[in-house]
Backbone as XML, in Angstrom:
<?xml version="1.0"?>
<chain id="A" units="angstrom">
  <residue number="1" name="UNK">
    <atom name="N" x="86.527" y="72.213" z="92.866"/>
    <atom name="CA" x="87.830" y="72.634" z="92.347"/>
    <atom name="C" x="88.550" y="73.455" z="93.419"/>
  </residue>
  <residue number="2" name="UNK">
    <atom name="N" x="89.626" y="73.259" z="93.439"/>
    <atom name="CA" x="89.977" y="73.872" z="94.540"/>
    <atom name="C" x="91.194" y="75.141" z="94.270"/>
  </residue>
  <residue number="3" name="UNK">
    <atom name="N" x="91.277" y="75.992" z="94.633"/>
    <atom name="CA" x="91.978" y="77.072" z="94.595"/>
    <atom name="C" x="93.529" y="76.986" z="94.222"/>
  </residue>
  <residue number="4" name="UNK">
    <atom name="N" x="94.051" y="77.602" z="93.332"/>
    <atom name="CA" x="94.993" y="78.641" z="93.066"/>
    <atom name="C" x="95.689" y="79.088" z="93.915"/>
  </residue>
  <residue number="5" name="UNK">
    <atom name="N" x="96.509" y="79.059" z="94.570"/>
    <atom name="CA" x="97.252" y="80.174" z="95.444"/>
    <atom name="C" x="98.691" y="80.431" z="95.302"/>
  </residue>
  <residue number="6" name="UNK">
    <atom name="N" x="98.695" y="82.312" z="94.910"/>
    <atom name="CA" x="99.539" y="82.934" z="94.643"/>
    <atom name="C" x="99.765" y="84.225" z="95.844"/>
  </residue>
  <residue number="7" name="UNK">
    <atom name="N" x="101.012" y="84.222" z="96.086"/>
    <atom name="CA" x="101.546" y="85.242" z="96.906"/>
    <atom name="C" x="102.106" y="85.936" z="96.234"/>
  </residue>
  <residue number="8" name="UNK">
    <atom name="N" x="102.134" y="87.563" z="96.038"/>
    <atom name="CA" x="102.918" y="88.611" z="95.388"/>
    <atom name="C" x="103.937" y="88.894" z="96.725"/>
  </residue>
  <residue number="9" name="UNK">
    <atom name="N" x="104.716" y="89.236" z="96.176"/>
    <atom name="CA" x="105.951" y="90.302" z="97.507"/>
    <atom name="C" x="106.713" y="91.185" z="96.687"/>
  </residue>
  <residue number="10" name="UNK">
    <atom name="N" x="106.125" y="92.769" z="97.117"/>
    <atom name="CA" x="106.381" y="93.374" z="96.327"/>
    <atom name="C" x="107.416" y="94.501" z="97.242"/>
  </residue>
  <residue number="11" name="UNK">
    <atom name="N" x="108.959" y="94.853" z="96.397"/>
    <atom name="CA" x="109.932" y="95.415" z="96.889"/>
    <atom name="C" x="110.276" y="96.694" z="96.670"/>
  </residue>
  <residue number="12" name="UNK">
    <atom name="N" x="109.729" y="97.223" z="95.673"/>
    <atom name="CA" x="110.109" y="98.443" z="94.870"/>
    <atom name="C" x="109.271" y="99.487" z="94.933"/>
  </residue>
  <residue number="13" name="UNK">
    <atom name="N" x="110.004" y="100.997" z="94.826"/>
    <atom name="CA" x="108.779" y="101.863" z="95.024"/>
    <atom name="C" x="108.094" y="101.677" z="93.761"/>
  </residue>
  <residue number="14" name="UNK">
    <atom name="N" x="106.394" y="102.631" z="94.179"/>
    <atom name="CA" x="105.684" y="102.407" z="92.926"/>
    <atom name="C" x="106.213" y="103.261" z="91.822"/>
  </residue>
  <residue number="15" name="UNK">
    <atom name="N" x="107.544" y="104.439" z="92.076"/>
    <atom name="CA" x="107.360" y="104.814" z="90.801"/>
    <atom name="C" x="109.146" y="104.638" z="90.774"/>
  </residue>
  <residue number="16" name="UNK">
    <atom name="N" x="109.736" y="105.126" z="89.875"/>
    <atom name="CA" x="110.881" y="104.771" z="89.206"/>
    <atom name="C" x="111.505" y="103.376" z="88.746"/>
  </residue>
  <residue number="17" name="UNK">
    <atom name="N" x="110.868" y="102.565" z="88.843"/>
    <atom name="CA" x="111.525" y="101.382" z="88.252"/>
    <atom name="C" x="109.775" y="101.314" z="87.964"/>
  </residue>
  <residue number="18" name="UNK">
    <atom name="N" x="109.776" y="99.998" z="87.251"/>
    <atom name="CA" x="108.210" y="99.386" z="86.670"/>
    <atom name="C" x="108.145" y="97.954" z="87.394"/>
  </residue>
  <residue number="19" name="UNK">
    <atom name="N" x="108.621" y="97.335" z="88.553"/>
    <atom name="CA" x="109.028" y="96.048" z="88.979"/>
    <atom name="C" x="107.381" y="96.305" z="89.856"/>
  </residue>
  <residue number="20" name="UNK">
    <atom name="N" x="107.227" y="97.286" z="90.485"/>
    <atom name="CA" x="105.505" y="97.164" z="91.324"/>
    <atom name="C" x="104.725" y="97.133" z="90.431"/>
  </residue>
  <residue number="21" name="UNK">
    <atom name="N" x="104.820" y="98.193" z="89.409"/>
    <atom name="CA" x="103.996" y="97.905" z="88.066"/>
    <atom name="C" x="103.557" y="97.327" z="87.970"/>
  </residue>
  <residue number="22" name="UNK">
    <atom name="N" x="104.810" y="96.142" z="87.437"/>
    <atom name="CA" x="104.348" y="94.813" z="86.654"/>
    <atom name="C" x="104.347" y="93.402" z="87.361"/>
  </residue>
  <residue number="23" name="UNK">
    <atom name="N" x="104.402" y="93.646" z="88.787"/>
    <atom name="CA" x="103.552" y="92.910" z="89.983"/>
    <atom name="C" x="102.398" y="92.779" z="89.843"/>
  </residue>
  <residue number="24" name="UNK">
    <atom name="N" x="101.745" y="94.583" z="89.997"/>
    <atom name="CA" x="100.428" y="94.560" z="90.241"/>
    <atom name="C" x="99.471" y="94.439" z="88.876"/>
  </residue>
  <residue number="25" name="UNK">
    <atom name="N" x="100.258" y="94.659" z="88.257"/>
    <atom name="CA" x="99.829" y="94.213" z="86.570"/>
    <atom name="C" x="99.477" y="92.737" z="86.224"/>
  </residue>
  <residue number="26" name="UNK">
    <atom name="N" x="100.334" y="91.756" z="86.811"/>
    <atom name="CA" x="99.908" y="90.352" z="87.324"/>
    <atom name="C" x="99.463" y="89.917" z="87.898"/>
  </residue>
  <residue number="27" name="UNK">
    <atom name="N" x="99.503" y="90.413" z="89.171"/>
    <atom name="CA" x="98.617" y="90.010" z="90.440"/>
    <atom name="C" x="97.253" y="90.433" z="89.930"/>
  </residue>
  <residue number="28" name="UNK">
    <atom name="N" x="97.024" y="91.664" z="89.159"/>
    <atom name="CA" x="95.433" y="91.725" z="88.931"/>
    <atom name="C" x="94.515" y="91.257" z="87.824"/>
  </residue>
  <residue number="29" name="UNK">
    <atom name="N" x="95.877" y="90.844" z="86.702"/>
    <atom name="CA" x="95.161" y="89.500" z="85.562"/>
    <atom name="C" x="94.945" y="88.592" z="86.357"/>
  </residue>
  <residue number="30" name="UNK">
    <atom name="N" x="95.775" y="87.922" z="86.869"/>
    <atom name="CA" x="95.714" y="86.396" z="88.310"/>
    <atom name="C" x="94.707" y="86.461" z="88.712"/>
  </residue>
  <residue number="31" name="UNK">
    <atom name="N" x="94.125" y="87.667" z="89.451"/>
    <atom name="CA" x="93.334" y="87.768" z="90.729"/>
    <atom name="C" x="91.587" y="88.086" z="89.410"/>
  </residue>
  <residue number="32" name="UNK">
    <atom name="N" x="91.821" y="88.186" z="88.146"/>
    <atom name="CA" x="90.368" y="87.720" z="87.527"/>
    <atom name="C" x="90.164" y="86.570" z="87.170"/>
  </residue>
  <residue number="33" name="UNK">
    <atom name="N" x="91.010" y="85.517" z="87.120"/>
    <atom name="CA" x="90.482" y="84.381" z="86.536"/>
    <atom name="C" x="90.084" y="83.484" z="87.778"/>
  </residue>
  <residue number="34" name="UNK">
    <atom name="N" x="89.482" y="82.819" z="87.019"/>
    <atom name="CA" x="88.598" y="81.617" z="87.758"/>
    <atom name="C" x="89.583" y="80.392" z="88.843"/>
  </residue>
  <residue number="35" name="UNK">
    <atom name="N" x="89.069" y="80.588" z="89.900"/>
    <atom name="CA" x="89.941" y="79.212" z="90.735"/>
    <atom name="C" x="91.627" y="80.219" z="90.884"/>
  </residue>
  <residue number="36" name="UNK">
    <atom name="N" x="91.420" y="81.072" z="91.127"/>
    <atom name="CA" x="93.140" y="81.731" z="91.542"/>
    <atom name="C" x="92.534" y="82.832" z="92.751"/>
  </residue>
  <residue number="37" name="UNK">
    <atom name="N" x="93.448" y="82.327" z="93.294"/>
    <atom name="CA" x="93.088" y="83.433" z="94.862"/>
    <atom name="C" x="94.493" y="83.892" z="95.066"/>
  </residue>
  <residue number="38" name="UNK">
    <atom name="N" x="94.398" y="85.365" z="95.348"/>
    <atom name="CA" x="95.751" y="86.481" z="95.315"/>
    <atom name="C" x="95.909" y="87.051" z="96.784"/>
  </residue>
  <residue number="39" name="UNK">
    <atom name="N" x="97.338" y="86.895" z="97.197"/>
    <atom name="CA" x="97.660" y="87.722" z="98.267"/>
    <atom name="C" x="98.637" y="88.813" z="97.824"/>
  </residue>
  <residue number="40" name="UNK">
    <atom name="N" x="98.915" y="89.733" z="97.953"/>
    <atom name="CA" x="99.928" y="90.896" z="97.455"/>
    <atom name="C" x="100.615" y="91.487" z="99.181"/>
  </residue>
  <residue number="41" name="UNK">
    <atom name="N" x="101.978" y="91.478" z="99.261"/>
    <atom name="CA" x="102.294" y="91.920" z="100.498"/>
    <atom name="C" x="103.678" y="93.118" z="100.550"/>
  </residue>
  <residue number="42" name="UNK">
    <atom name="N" x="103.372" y="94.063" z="100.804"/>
    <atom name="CA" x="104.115" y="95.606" z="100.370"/>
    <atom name="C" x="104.989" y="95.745" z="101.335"/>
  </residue>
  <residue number="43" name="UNK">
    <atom name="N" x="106.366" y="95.571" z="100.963"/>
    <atom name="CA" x="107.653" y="95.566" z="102.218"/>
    <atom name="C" x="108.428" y="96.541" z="101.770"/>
  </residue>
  <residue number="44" name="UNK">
    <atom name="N" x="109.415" y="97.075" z="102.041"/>
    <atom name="CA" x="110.110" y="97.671" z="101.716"/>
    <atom name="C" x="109.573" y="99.298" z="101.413"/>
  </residue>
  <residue number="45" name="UNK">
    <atom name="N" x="110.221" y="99.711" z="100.377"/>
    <atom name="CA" x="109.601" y="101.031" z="99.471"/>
    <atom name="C" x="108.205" y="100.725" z="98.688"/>
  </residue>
  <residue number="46" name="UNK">
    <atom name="N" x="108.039" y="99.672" z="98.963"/>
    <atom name="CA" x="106.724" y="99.219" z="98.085"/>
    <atom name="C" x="105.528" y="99.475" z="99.298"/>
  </residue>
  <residue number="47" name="UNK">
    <atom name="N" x="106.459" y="99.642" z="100.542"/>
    <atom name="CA" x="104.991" y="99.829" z="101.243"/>
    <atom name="C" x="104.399" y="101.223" z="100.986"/>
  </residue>
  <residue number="48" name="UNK">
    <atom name="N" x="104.796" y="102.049" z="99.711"/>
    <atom name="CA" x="104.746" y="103.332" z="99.169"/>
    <atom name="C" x="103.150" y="103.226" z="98.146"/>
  </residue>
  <residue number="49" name="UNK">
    <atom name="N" x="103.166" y="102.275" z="97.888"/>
    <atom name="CA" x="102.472" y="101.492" z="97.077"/>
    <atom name="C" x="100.658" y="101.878" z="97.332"/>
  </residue>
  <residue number="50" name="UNK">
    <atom name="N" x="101.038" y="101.758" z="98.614"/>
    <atom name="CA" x="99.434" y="101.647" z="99.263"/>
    <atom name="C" x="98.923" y="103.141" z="100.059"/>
  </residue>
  <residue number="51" name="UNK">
    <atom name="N" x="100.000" y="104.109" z="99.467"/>
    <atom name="CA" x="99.679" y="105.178" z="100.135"/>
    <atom name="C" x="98.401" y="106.133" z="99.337"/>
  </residue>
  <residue number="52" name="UNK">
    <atom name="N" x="97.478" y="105.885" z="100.316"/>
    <atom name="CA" x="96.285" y="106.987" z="99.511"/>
    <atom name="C" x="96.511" y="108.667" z="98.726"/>
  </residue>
  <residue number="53" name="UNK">
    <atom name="N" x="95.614" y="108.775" z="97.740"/>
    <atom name="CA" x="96.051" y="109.994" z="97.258"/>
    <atom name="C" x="97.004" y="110.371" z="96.415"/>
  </residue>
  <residue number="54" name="UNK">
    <atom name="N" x="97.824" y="109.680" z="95.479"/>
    <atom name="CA" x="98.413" y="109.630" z="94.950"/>
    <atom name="C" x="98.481" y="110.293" z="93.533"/>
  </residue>
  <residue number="55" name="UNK">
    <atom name="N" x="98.957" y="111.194" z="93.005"/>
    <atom name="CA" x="98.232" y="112.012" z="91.863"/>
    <atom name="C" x="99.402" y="112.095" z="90.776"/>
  </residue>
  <residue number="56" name="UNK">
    <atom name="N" x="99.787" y="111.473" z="89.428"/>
    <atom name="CA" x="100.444" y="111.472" z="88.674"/>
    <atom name="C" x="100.185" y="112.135" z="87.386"/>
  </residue>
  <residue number="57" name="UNK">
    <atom name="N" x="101.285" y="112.092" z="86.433"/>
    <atom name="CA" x="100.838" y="113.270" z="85.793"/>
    <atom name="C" x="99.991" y="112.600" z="84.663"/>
  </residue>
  <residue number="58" name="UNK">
    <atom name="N" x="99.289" y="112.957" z="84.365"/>
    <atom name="CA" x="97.880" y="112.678" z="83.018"/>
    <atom name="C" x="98.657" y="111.300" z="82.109"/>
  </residue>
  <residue number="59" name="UNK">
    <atom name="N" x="97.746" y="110.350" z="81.623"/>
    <atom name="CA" x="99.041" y="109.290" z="81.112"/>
    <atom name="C" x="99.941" y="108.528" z="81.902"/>
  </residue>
  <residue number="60" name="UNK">
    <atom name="N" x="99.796" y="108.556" z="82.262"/>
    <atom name="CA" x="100.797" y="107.960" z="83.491"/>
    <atom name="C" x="100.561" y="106.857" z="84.446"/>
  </residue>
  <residue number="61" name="UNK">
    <atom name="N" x="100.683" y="105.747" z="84.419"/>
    <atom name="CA" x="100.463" y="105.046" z="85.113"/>
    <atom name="C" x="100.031" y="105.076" z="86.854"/>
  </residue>
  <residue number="62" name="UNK">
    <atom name="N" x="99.005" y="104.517" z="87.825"/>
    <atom name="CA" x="99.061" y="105.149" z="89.200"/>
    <atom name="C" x="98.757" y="103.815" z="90.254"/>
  </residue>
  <residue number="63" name="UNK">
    <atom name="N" x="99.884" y="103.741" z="90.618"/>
    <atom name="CA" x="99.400" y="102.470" z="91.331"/>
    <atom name="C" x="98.500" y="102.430" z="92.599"/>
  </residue>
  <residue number="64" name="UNK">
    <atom name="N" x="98.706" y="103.120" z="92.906"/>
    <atom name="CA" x="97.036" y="103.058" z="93.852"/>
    <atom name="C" x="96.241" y="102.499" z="93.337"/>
  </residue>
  <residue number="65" name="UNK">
    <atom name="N" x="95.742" y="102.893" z="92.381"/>
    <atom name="CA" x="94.661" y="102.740" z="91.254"/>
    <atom name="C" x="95.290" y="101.318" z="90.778"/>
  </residue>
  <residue number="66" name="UNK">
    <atom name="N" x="95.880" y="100.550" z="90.452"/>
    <atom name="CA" x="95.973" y="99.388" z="90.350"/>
    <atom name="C" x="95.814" y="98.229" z="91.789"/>
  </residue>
  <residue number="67" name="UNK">
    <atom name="N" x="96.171" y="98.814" z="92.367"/>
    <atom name="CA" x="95.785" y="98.272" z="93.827"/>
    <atom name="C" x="94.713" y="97.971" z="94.014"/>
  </residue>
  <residue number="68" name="UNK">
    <atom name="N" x="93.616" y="98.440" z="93.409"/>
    <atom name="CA" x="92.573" y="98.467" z="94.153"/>
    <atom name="C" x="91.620" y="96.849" z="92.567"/>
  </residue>
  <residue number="69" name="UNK">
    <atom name="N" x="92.462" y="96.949" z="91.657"/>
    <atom name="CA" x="91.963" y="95.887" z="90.730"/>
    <atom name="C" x="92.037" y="94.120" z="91.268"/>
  </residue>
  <residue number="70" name="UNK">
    <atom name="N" x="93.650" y="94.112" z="92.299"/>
    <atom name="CA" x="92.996" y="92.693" z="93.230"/>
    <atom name="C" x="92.443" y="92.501" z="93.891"/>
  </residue>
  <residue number="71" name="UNK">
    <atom name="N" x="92.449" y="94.027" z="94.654"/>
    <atom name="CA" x="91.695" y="93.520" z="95.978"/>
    <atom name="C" x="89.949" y="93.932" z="95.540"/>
  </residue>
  <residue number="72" name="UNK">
    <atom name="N" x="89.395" y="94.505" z="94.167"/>
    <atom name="CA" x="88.122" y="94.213" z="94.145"/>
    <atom name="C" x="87.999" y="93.161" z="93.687"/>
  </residue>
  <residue number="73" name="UNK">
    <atom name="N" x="89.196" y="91.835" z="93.565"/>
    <atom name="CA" x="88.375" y="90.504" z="93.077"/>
    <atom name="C" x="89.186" y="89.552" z="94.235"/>
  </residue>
  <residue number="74" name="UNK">
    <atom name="N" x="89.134" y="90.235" z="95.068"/>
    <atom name="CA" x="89.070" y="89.385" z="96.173"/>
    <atom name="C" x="90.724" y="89.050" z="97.252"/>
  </residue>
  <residue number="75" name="UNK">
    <atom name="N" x="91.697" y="89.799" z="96.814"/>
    <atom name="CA" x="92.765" y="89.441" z="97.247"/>
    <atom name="C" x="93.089" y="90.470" z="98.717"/>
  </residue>
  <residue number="76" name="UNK">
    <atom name="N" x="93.955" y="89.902" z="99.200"/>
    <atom name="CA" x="94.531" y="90.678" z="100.256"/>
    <atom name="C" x="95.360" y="91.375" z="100.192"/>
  </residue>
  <residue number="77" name="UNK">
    <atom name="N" x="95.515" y="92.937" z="100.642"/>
    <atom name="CA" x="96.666" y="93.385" z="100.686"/>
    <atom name="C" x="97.476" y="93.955" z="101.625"/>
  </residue>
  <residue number="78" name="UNK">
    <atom name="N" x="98.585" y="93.052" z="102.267"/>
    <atom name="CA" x="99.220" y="93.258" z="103.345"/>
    <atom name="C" x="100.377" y="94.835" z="103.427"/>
  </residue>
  <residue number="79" name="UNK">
    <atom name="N" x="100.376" y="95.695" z="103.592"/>
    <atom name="CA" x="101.706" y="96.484" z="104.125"/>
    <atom name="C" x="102.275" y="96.506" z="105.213"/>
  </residue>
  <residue number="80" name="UNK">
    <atom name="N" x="103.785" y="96.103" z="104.954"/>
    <atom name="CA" x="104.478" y="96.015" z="106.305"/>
    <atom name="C" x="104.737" y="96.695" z="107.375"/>
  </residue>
  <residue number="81" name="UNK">
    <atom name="N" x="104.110" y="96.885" z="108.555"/>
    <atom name="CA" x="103.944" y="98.020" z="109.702"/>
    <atom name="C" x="104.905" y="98.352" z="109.872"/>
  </residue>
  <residue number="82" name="UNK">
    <atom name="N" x="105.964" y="97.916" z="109.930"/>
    <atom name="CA" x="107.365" y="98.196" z="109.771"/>
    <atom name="C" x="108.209" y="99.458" z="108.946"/>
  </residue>
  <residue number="83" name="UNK">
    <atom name="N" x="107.773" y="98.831" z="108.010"/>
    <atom name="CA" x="108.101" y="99.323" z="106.703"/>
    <atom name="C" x="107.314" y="100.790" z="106.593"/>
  </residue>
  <residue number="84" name="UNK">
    <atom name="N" x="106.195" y="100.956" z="106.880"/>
    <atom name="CA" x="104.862" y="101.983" z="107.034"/>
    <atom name="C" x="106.056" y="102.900" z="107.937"/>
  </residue>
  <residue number="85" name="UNK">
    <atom name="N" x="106.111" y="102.661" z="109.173"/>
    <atom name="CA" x="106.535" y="103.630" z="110.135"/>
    <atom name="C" x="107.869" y="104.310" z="109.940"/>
  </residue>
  <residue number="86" name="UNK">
    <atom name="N" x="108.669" y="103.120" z="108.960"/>
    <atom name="CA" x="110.603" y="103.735" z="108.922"/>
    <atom name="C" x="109.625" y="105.104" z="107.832"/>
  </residue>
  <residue number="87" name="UNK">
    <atom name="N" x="108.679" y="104.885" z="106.937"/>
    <atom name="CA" x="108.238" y="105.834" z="105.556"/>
    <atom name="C" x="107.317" y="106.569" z="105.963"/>
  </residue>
  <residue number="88" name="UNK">
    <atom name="N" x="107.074" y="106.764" z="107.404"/>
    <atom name="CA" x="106.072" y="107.759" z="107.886"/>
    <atom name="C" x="104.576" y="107.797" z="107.478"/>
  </residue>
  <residue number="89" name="UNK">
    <atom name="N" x="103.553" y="106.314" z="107.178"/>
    <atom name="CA" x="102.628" y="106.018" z="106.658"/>
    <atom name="C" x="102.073" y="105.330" z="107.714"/>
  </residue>
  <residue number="90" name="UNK">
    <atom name="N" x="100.925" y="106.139" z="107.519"/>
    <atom name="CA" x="99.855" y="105.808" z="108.955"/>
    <atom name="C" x="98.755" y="104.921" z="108.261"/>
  </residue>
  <residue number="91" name="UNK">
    <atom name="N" x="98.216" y="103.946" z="109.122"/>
    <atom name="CA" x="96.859" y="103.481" z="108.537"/>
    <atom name="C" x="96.113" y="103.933" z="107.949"/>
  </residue>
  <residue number="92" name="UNK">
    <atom name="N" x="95.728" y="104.736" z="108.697"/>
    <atom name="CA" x="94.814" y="106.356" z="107.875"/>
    <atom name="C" x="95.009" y="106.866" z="106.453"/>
  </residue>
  <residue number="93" name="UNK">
    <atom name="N" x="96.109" y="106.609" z="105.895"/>
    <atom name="CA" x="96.959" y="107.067" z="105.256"/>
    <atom name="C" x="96.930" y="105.771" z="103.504"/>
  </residue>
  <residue number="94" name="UNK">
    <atom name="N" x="96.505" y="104.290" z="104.276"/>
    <atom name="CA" x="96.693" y="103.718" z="103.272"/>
    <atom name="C" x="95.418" y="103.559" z="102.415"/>
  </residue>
  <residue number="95" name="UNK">
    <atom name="N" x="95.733" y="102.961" z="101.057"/>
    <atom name="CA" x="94.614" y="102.523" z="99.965"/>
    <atom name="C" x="93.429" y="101.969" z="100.264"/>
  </residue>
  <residue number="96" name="UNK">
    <atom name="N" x="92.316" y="102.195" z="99.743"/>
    <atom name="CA" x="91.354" y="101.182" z="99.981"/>
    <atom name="C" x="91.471" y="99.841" z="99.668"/>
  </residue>
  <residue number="97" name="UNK">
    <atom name="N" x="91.551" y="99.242" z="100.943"/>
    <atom name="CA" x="91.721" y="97.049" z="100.327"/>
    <atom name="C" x="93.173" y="97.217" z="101.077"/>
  </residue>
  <residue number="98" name="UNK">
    <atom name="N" x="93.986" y="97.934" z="101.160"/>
    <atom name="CA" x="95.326" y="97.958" z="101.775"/>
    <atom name="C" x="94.928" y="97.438" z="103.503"/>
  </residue>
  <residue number="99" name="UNK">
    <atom name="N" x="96.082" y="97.189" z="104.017"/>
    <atom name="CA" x="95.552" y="96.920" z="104.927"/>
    <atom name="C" x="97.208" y="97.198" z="106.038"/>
  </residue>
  <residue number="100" name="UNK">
    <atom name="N" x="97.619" y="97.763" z="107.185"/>
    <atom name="CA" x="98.691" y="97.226" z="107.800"/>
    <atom name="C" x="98.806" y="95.381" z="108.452"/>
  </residue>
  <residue number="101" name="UNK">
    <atom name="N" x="99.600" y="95.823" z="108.020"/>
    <atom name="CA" x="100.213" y="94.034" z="108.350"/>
    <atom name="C" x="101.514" y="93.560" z="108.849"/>
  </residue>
  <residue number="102" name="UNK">
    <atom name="N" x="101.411" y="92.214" z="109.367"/>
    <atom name="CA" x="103.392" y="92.077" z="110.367"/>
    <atom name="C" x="104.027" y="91.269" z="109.592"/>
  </residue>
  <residue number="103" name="UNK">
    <atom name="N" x="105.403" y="90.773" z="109.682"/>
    <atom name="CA" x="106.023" y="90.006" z="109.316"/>
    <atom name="C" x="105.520" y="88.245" z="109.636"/>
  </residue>
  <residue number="104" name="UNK">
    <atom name="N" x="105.130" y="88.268" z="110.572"/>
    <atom name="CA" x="103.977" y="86.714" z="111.316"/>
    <atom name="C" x="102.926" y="86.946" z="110.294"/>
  </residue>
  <residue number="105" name="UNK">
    <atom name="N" x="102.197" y="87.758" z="109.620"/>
    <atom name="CA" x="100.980" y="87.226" z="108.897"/>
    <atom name="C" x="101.788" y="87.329" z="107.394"/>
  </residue>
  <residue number="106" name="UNK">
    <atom name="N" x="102.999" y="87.730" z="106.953"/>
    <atom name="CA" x="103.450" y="87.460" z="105.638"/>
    <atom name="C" x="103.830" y="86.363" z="105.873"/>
  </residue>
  <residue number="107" name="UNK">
    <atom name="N" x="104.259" y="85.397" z="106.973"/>
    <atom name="CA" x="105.255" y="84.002" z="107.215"/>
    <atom name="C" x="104.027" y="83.102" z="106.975"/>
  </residue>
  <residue number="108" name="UNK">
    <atom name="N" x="102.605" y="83.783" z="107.896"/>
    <atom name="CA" x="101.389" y="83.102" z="107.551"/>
    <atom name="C" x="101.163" y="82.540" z="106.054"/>
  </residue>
  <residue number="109" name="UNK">
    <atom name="N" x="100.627" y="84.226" z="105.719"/>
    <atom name="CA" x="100.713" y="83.629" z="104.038"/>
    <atom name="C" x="101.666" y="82.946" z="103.084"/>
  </residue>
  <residue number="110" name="UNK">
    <atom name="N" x="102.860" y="82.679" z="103.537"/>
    <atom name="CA" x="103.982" y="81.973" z="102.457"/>
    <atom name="C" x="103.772" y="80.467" z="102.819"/>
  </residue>
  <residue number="111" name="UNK">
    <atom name="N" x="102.912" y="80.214" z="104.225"/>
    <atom name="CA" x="102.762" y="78.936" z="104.123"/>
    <atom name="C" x="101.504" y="78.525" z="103.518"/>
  </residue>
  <residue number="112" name="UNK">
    <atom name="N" x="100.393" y="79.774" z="103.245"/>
    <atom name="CA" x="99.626" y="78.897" z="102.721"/>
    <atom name="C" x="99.947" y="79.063" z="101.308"/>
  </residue>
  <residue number="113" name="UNK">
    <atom name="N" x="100.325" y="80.085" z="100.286"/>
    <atom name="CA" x="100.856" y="79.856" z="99.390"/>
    <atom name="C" x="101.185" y="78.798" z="98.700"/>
  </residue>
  <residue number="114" name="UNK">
    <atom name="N" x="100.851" y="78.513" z="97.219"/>
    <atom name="CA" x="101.233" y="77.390" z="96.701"/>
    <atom name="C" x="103.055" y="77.923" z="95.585"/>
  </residue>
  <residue number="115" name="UNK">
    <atom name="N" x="102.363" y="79.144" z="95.130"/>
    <atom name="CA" x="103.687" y="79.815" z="94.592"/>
    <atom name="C" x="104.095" y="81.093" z="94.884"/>
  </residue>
  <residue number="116" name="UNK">
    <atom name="N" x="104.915" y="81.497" z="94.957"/>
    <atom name="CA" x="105.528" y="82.921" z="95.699"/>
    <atom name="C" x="105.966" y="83.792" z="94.427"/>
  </residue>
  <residue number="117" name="UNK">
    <atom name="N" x="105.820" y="84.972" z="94.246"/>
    <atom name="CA" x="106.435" y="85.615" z="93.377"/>
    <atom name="C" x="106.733" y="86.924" z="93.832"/>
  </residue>
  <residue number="118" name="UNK">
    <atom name="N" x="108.274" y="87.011" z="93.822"/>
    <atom name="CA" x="108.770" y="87.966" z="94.310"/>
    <atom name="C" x="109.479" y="89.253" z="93.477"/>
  </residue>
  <residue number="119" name="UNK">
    <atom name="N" x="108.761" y="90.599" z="93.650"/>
    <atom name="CA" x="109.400" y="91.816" z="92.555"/>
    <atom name="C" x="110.247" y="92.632" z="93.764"/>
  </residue>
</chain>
């Protein structure tokens, strides 16, 4: 059987709108089922997304902590080096499973991609 393939591209910071939310809210139902393989790639304010340490208030949703639900079932997660440096985010700095990444390995992944979904 052969694989599933879904690309996330995620635009928004993780907090004031719910659009990364409910990315990573999909990308990490997607990324449990059987025969679906997940890429997630953080551009913009979303490369906010992958910043370690993140502490919200009790109740509260934390996306770090959702971050880390695709990439323990196997997905990739690209942040745009770009994007990292205009927001002052060092490697050091990002999620576990996060990873820095260029605009050539997001062009990568949209070709292997079968569907793109963009927040």
């Amino acid at each position: 059987m052969s694989m599933a393939k879904t690309l996330f591209i995620l635009n928004d910071p993780p907090y004031g709108t719910e659009r990364s939310f409910n990315a990573l809210r999909l990308a990490g139902a997607l990324s449990k089922r059987e025969g679906e393989s997940v890429r997630v790639f953080l551009m913009g304010d979303a490369a906010a997304c992958a910043k370690a340490g993140q502490k919200v208030p009790p109740g509260y949703y934390n996306v770090e902590v959702m971050l880390r639900g695709p990439a323990r079932h196997g997905a990739a997660i690209g942040v745009c080096g770009t994007c990292m440096d205009a927001r002052g985010i060092t490697e050091g700095e990002l999620a576990d499973g996060a990873k820095r990444s260029t605009l050539e390995e997001l062009t990568d992944w949209q070709q292997w991609a079968e569907r793109t979904l963009v927040f």
